[in-house]
C-alpha positions as CSV (number, residue, x, y, z in Angstrom):
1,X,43.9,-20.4,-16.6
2,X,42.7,-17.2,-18.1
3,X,42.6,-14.2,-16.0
4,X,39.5,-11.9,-16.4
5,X,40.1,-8.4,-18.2
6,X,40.4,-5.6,-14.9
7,X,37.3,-4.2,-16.8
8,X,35.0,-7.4,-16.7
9,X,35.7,-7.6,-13.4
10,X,35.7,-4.1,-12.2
11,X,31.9,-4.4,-13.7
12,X,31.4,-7.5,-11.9
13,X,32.3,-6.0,-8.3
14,X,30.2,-3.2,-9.0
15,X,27.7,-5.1,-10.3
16,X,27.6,-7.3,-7.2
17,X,28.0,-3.9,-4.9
18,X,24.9,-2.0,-6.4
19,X,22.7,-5.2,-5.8
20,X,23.5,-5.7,-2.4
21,X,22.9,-1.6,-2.0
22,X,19.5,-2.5,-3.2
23,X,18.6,-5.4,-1.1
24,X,19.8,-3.1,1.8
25,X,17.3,-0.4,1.2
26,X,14.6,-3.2,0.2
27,X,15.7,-4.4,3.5
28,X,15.3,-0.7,5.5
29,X,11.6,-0.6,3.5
30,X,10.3,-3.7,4.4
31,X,11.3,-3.3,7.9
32,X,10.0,0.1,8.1
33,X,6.9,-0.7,6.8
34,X,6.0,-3.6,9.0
35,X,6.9,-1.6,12.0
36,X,4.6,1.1,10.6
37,X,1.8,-2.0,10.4
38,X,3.0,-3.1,13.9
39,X,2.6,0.5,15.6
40,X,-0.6,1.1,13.6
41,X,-2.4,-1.6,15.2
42,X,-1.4,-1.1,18.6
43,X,-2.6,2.7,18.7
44,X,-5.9,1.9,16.8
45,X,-6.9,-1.5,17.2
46,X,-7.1,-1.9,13.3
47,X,-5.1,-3.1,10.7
48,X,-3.0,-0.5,8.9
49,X,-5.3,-1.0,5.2
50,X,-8.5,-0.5,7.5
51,X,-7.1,2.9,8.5
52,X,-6.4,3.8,5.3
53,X,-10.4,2.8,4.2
54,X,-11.2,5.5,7.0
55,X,-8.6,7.9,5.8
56,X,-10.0,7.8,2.5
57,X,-13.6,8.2,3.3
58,X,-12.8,11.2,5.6
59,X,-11.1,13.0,2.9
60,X,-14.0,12.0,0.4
61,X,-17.3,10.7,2.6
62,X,-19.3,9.0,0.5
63,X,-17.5,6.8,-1.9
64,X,-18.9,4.0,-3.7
65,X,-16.6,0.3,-3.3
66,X,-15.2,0.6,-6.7
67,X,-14.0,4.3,-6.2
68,X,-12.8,3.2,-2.8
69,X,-10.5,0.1,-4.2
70,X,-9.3,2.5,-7.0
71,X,-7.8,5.1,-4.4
72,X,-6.5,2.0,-2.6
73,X,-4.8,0.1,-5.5
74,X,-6.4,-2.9,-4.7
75,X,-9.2,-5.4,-6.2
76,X,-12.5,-4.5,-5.8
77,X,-13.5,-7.6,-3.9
78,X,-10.8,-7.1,-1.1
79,X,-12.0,-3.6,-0.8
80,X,-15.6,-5.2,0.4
81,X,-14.0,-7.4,2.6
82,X,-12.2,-4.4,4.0
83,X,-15.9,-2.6,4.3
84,X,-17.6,-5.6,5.7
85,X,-15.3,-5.6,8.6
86,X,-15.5,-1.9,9.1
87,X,-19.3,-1.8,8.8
88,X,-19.1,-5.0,11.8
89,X,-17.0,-2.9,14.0
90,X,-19.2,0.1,13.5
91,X,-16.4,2.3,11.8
92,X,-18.1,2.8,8.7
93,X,-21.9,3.2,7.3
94,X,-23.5,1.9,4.1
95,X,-26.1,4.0,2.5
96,X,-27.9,3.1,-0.2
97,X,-29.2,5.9,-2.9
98,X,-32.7,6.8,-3.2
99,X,-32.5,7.0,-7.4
100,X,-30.8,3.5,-7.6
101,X,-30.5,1.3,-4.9
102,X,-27.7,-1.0,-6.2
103,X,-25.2,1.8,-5.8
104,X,-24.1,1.4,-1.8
105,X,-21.8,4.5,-0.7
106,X,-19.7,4.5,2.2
107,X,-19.6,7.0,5.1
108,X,-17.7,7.7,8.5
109,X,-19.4,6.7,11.7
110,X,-18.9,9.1,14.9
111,X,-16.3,6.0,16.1
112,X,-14.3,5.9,12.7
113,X,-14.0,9.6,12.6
114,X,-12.5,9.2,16.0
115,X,-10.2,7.1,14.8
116,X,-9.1,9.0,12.2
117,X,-8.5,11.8,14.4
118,X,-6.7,9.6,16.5
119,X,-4.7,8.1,14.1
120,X,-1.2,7.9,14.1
121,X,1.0,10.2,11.2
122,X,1.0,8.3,7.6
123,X,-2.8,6.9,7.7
124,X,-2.2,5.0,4.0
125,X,1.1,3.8,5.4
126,X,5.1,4.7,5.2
127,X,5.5,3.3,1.5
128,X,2.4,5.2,0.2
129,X,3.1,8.7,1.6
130,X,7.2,8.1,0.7
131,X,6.0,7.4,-3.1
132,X,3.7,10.4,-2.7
133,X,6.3,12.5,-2.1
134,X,8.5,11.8,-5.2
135,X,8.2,13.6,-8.1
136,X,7.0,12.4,-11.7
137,X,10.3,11.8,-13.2
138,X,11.6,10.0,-10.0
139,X,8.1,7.9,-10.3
140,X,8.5,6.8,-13.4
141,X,11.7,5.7,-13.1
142,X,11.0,4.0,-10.3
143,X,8.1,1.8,-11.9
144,X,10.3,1.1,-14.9
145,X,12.8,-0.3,-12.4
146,X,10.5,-2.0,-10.4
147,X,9.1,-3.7,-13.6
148,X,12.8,-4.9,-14.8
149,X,13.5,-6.1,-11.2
150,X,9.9,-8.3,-11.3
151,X,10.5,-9.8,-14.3
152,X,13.7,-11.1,-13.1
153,X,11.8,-13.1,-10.5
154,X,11.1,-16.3,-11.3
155,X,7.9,-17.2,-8.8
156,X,6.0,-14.3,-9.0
157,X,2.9,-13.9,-7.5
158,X,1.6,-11.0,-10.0
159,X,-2.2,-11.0,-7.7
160,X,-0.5,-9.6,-5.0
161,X,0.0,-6.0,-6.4
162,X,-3.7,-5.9,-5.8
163,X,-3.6,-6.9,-2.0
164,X,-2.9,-4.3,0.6
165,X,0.9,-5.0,2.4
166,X,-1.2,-5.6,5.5
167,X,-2.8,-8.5,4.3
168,X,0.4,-10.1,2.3
C-alpha cells in the first residue's frame, strides 16, 4: 500500500476544510434569510417579495410590469402575479395611460405606503441589501464563483434564478 505524498494530502484536508467553511456560511445565509422571510410576514402580513414590489414602487411610483420585474430579478410573468395579489389586497393601483392604453403602470395605495412605512429594516430582503453593499470587484468575484459552484451541480433547476427566495 502506497502512502499519499504529505502534499496531496495536505491539499486534500484543505480542500475538504474550505468546502465545509462554505457550506457553513451557505448554511448562516439560508437561515438568515428565511428568518428575515419569517419576521417579514409576521410584522406586515405579506410575503417578503410583495414588500419588496412596494418598496420598489415607493422609491419609483409609477413603474410599468416589465421595469418592475427587471429591478426584481425575476420573470416578468411572476412579477404580474406579484401585482395581481397586491392590486386584490388594495396595496397597489393600476393606471392605464391616456396616449396608449396597453401600457398599465403601477402606483402605491394610501394602505401600501403604510406599509412601507411600517416596514421592517431590509425591504428587498437580507441577501439583496448584503450584495448591495459589496463592492464591484467583490461582485464579480462572487458571480464567477457562484457560476463554478452551479455548474458543479448536477440537478439544477436554472428557472429558479428568476423566482423570488420567497416563493422557492
Amino acid at each position: 500500500m502506497t502512502e499519499k505524498p504529505a502534499l496531496l494530502n495536505n491539499q486534500v484536508h484543505t480542500q475538504a476544510r474550505l468546502a465545509n467553511a462554505s457550506l457553513q456560511h451557505f448554511r448562516v445565509i439560508f437561515s438568515s434569510v428565511k428568518k428575515h422571510l419569517s419576521d417579514t410576514e409576521s410584522a406586515c402580513g405579506i410575503s417578503s417579495s410583495q414588500l419588496w414590489v412596494l418598496y420598489e414602487l415607493y422609491k419609483e411610483p409609477d413603474l410599468k410590469v416589465s421595469e418592475l420585474a427587471n429591478n426584481l430579478a425575476i420573470h416578468q410573468s411572476t412579477a404580474s402575479n406579484l401585482v395581481e395579489k397586491l392590486v386584490k389586497k388594495l396595496l397597489i393601483a393600476k393606471k392605464r395611460e391616456t396616449s396608449d392604453q396597453r401600457v398599465v403602470r403601477l402606483s402605491l395605495t394610501e394602505q401600501g405606503l403604510a406599509i412601507i412605512k411600517n416596514a421592517p429594516p431590509s425591504p428587498r430582503g437580507v441577501l439583496r441589501e448584503a450584495l448591495d453593499r459589496l463592492d464591484v470587484d467583490a461582485l464579480i468575484g462572487l458571480t464567477q464563483s457562484l457560476e463554478q459552484l452551479t455548474l458543479q451541480i448536477n440537478s439544477k433547476d436554472l428557472g429558479a434564478g428568476l423566482i423570488p427566495l420567497a416563493d422557492l
